[in-house]
C-alpha positions in Angstrom: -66.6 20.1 -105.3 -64.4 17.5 -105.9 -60.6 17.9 -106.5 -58.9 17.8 -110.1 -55.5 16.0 -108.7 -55.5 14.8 -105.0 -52.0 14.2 -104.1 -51.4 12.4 -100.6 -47.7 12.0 -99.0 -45.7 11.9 -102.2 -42.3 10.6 -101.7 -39.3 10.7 -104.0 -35.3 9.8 -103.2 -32.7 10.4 -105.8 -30.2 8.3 -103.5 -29.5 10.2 -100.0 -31.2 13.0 -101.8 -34.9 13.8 -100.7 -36.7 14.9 -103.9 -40.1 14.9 -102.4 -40.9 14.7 -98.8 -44.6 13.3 -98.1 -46.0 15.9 -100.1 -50.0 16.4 -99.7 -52.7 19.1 -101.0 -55.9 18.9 -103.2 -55.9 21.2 -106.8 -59.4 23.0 -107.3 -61.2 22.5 -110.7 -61.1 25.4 -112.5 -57.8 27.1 -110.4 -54.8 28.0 -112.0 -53.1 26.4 -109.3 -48.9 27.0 -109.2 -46.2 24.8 -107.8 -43.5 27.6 -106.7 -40.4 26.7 -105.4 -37.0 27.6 -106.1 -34.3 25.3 -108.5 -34.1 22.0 -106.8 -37.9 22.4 -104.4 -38.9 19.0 -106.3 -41.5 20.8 -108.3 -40.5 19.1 -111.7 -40.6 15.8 -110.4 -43.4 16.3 -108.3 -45.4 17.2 -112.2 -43.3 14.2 -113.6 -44.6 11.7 -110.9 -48.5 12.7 -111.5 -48.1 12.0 -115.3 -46.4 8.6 -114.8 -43.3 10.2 -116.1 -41.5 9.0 -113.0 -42.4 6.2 -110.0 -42.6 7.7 -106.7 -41.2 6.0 -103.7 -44.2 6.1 -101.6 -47.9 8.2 -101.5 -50.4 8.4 -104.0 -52.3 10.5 -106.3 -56.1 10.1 -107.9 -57.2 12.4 -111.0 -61.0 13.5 -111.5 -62.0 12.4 -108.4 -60.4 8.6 -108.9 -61.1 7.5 -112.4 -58.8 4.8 -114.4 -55.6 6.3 -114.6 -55.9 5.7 -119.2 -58.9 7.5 -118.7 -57.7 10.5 -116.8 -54.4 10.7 -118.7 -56.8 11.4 -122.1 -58.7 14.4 -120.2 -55.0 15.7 -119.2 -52.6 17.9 -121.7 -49.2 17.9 -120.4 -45.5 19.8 -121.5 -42.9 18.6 -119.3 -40.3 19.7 -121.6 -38.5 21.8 -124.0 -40.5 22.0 -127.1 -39.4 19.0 -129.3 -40.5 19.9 -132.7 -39.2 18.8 -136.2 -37.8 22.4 -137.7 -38.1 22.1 -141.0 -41.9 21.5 -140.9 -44.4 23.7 -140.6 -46.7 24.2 -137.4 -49.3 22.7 -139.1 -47.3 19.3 -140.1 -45.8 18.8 -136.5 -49.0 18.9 -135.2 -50.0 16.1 -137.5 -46.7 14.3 -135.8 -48.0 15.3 -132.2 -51.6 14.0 -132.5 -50.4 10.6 -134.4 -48.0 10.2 -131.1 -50.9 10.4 -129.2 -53.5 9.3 -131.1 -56.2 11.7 -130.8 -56.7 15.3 -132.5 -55.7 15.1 -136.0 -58.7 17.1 -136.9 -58.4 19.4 -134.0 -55.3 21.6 -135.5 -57.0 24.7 -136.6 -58.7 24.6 -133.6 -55.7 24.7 -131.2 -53.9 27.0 -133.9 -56.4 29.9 -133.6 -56.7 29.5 -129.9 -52.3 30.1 -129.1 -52.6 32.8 -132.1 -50.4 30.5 -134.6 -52.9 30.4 -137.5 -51.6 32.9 -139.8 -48.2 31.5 -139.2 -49.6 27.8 -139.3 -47.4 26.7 -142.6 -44.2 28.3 -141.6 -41.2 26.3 -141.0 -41.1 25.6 -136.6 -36.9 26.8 -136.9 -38.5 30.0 -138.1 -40.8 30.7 -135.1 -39.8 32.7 -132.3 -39.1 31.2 -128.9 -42.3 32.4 -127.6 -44.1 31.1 -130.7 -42.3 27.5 -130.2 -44.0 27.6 -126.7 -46.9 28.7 -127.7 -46.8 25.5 -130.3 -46.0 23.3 -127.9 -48.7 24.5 -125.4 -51.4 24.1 -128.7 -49.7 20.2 -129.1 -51.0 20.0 -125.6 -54.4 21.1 -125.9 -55.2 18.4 -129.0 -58.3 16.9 -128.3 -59.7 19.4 -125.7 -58.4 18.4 -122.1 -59.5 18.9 -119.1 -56.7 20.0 -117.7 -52.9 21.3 -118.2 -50.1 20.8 -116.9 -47.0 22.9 -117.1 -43.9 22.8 -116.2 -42.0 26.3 -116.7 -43.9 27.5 -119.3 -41.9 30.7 -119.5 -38.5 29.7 -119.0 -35.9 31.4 -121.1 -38.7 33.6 -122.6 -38.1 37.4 -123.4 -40.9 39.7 -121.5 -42.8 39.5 -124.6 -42.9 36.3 -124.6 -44.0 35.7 -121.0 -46.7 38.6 -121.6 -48.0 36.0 -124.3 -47.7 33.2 -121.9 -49.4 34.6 -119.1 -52.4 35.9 -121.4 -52.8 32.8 -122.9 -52.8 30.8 -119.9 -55.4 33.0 -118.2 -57.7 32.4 -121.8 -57.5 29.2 -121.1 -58.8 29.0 -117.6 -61.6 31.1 -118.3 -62.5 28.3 -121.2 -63.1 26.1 -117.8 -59.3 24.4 -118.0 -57.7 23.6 -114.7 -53.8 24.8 -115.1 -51.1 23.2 -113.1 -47.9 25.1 -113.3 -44.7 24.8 -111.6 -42.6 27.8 -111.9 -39.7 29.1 -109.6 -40.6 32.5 -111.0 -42.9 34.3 -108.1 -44.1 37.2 -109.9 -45.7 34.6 -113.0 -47.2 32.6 -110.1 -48.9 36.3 -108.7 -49.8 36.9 -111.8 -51.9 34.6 -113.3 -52.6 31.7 -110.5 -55.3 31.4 -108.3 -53.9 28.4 -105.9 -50.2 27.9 -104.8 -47.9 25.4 -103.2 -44.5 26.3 -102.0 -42.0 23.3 -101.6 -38.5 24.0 -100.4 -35.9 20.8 -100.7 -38.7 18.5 -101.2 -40.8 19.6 -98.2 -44.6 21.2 -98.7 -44.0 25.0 -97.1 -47.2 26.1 -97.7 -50.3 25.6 -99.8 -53.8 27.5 -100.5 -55.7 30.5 -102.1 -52.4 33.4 -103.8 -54.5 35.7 -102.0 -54.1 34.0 -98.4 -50.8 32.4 -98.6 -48.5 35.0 -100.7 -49.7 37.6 -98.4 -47.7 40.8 -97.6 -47.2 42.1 -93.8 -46.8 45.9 -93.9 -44.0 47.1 -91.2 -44.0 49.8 -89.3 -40.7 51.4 -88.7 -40.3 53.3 -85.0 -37.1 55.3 -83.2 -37.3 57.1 -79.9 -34.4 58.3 -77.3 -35.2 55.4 -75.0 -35.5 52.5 -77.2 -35.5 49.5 -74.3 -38.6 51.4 -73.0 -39.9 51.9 -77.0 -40.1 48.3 -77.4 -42.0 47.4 -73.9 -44.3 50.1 -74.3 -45.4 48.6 -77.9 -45.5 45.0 -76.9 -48.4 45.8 -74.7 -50.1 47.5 -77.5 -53.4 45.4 -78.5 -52.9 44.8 -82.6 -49.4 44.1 -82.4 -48.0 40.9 -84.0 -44.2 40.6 -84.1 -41.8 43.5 -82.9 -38.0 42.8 -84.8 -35.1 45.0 -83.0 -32.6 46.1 -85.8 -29.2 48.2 -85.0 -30.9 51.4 -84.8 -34.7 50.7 -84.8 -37.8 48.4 -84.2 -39.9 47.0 -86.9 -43.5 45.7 -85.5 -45.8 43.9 -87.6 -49.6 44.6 -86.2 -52.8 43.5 -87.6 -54.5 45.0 -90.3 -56.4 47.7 -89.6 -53.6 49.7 -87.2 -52.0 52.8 -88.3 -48.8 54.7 -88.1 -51.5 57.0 -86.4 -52.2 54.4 -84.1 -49.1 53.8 -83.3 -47.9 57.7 -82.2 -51.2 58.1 -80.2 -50.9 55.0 -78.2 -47.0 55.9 -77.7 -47.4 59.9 -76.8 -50.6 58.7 -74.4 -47.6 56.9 -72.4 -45.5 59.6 -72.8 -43.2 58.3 -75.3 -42.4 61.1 -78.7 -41.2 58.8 -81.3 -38.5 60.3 -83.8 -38.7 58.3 -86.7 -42.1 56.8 -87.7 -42.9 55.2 -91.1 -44.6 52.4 -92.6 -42.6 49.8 -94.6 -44.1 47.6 -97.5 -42.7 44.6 -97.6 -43.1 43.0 -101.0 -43.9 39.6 -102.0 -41.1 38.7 -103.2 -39.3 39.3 -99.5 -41.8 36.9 -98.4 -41.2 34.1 -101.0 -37.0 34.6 -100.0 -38.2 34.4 -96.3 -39.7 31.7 -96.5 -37.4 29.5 -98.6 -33.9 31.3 -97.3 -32.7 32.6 -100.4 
């Protein structure tokens, strides 16, 4: 299947700062696919340089497997920014003003109205509407004219948890309409939620990218204490299964493969005559791994 967006060694310099750094990966059709990174990763102007917003300094990109960039841009519904909406008109009215910018969808307002749940509030004034309404608004603006795809930068930001509740459930309406997502969030519990793809960038630099499932996955640690602890940690780096053994002050922490137990574990060490006095397994969470992995 070919690719929505194929973006190959991206490059972007603000100055001595390195914005991008040859970025490269491939976004599925029909993913919600995230760019995660914390403030500063490069993840706005990575979205910026893929709608022409901004020039990159070197790389390249191709939409819908290489077509005309005009033509691409008109399958593509994009908010880069704050909502920027006249407030004393109604929802209705400023999406008269977005699809005239555009020049496409003037017909399509009740459409993209009753999909972001605005209709019944469709001739009420924009300064009226709450901030998850606004977004809502502005994602609708986006979706004039039925793209193919969306891209997002933020989506939730400054949002309330009911607001991001409505964001995320919209979003995921969307996708299974057949709408690739793009979404560039620094927030790693929206990107769990709701994305099927990720990219990590850290200063510019691509950390990792594929399937949520593969590449936000959790290691499990097991926590172990016995009297002789030089002999502790020899006798478990022979054990078959075992990853990564971490010393701390007072303990070791091994990471083994999935299927071995804090049963396992006791046996193998009591079978080499070692009684452990502190066993237990430690879940590490994902949002340890995002901080490990970008040192925050």
């Amino acid at each position: 299947m070919q690719p929505i967006i194929s973006i190959q060694n991206i490059s972007k310099s603000y100055g001595p700062i390195k914005a991008l750094n040859n970025v490269s990966f491939d976004v599925p059709e029909g993913s919600v696919f995230g760019v995660l990174g914390p403030n500063g990763s490069g993840k706005t102007t990575l979205l910026a340089i893929i709608m022409d917003v901004l020039q990159s300094d070197g790389g390249s990109y191709s939409w819908l497997g290489g077509i005309p960039p005009d033509a691409a841009r008109r399958q593509i519904g994009c908010l880069l920014e704050t909502p920027n909406f006249y407030h004393y008109m109604s929802a209705y009215d400023n999406l008269a003003v977005s699809a005239a910018l555009k020049r496409k969808g003037m017909d399509d307002r009740l459409r993209v109205l009753e999909i972001v749940g605005l209709t019944e509030r469709k001739d009420s004034k924009f300064q009226s509407y709450s901030l998850g309404m606004k977004q809502r608004l502005a994602i609708g603006a986006a979706l004039l004219d039925s793209p193919k795809v969306l891209v997002l930068d933020e989506p939730t930001n400054g949002l309330d948890p009911n607001g991001i509740a409505e964001i995320r459930e919209l979003i995921l309406d969307l996708n299974k309409q057949g709408i690739t997502i793009i979404i560039a969030s620094h927030l790693l519990d929206e990107i769990e939620k709701v994305c099927t793809h990720v990219a990590i960038l850290k200063r510019g630099n691509l950390l990792l990218n594929g399937p949520v499932n593969e590449v936000l996955i959790s290691e499990d640690q097991i926590e172990i204490m016995a009297t002789d602890m030089i002999l502790l940690e020899n006798t478990v780096r022979e054990m078959q299964g075992v990853k990564k053994v971490n010393k701390t002050e007072q303990t070791l922490q091994i990471t083994c493969n999935e299927g071995i137990t804090t049963a396992h574990i006791n046996e193998f060490c009591l079978n080499r005559g070692i009684v452990l006095s502190h066993l237990s397994l430690r879940k590490k969470s994902l949002e340890t791994k995002f901080m490990e992995l970008t040192n925050q």
